[in-house]
C-alpha positions as CSV (number, residue, x, y, z in Angstrom):
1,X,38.1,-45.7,-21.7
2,X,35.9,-43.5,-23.7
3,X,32.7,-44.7,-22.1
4,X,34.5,-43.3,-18.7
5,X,35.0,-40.2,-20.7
6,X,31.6,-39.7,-22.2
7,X,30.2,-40.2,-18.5
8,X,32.3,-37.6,-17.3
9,X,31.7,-35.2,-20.1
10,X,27.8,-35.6,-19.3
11,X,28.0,-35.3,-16.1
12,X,29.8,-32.0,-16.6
13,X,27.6,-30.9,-18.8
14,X,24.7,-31.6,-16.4
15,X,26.6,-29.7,-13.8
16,X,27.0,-26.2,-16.2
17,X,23.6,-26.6,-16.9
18,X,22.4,-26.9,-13.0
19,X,24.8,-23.4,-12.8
20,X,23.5,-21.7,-15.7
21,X,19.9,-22.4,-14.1
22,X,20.3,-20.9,-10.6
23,X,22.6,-18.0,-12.4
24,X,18.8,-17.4,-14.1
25,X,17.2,-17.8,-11.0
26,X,19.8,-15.8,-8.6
27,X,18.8,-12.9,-11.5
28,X,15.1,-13.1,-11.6
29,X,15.5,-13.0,-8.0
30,X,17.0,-9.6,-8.1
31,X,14.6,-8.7,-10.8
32,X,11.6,-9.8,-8.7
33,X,12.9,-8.4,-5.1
34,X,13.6,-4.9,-7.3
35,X,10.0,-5.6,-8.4
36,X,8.2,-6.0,-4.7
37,X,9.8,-2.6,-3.6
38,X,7.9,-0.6,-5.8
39,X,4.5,-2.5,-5.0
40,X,2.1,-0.6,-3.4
41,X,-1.2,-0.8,-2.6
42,X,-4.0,2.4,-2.9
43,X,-7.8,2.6,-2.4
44,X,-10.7,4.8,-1.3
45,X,-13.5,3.7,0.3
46,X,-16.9,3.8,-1.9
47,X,-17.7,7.0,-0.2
48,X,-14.9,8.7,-0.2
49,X,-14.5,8.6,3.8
50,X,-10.7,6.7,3.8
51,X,-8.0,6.5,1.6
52,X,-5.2,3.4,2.9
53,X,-2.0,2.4,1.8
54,X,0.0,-0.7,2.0
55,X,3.4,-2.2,1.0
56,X,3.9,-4.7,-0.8
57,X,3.4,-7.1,2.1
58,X,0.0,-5.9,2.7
59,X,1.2,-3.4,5.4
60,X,-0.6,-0.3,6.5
61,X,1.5,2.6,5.6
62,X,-0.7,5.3,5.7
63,X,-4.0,6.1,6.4
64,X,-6.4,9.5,5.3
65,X,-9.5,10.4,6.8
66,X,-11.4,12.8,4.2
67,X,-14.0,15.4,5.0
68,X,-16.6,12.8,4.4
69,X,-15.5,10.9,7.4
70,X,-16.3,13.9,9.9
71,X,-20.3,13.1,10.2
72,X,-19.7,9.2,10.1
73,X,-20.7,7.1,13.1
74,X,-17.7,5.1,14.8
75,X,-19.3,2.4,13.2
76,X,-19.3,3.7,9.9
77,X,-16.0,5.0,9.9
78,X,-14.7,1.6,10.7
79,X,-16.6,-0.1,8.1
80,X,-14.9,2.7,5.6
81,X,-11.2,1.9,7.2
82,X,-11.8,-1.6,6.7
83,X,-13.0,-1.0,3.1
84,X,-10.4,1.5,2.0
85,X,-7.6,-1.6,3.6
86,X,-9.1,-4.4,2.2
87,X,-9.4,-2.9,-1.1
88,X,-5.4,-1.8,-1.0
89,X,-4.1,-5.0,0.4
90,X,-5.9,-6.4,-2.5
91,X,-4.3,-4.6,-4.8
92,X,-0.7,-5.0,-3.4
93,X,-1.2,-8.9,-3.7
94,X,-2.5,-8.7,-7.0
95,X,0.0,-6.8,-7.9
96,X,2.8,-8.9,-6.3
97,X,1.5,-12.0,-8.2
98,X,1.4,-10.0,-11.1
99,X,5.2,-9.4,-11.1
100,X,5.8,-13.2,-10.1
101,X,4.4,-14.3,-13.1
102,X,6.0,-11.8,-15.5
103,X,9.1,-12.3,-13.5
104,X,9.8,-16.1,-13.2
105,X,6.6,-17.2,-15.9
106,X,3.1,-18.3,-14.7
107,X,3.9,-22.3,-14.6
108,X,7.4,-21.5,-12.6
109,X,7.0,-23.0,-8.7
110,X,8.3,-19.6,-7.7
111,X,5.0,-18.1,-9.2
112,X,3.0,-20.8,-7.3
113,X,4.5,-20.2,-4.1
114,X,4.0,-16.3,-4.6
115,X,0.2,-16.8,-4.9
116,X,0.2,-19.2,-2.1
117,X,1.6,-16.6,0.0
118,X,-0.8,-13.7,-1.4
119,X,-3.8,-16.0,-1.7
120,X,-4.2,-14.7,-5.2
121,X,-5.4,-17.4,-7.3
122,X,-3.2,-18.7,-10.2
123,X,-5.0,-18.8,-13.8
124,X,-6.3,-23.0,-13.6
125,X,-4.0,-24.2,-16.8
126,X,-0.6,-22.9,-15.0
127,X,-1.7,-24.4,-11.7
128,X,1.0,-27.4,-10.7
129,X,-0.5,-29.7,-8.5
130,X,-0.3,-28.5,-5.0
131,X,-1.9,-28.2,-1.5
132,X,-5.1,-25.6,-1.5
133,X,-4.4,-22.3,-1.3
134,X,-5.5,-19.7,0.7
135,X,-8.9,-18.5,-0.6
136,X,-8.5,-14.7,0.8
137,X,-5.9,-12.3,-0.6
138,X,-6.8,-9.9,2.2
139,X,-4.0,-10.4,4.7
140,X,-1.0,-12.0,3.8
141,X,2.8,-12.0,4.9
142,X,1.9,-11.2,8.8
């Protein structure tokens, strides 16, 4: 009977640890989620021209044209939006990886699924074997 009982007892046990594991995760998740509000995304273009910012998602949420941007050609004023967005989105997906990593630990699957999804790459020794990620951080989430 106490070979029924020992079974039981680890299977128990196996099943508090399974709870105390996605209690850990259901709180990193909050911790992470409370993280990705705050993430923002700023940059200038080289010149000066345009200032962008993005959300944490890599969406435009605002846009500044400077007084260099009054001579520019349409052209060149497109080339400097472009810049200025890229460069923010950039950032926002860095950071966003960032806070995976520091949230849930750099060999965590969560982590690897955040820099799928921002195309920032993972360092190569916390990597877990997985299909190829996207090489551009520069739009992501859409």
């Amino acid at each position: 009977m106490d070979g029924v009982g020992g079974a039981a007892r680890d299977v128990l046990a196996m099943i508090e640890e399974q709870a105390r594991c996605a209690e850990e995760r259901a709180q990193a998740g909050k911790v992470m989620a409370s993280r990705v509000a705050g993430i923002r995304g700023e940059a200038m273009s080289r010149g000066r021209e345009v200032a962008a910012h993005v959300d944490a998602n890599g969406r435009l949420v605002g846009i500044e044209f400077g007084s260099a941007a009054v001579g520019l050609s349409q052209q060149a004023l497109t080339r400097a939006t472009m810049e200025a967005v890229i460069q923010a989105q950039t950032q926002a997906a860095t950071a966003m990886a960032q806070a995976a990593e520091e949230v849930f630990g750099s060999d965590e699957s969560m982590t690897a699924e955040v820099h799928r999804f921002t195309g920032v790459p993972q360092k190569p020794e916390a990597v877990p074997p997985s299909p190829a990620a996207p090489t551009s951080p520069l739009i992501f989430g859409w």
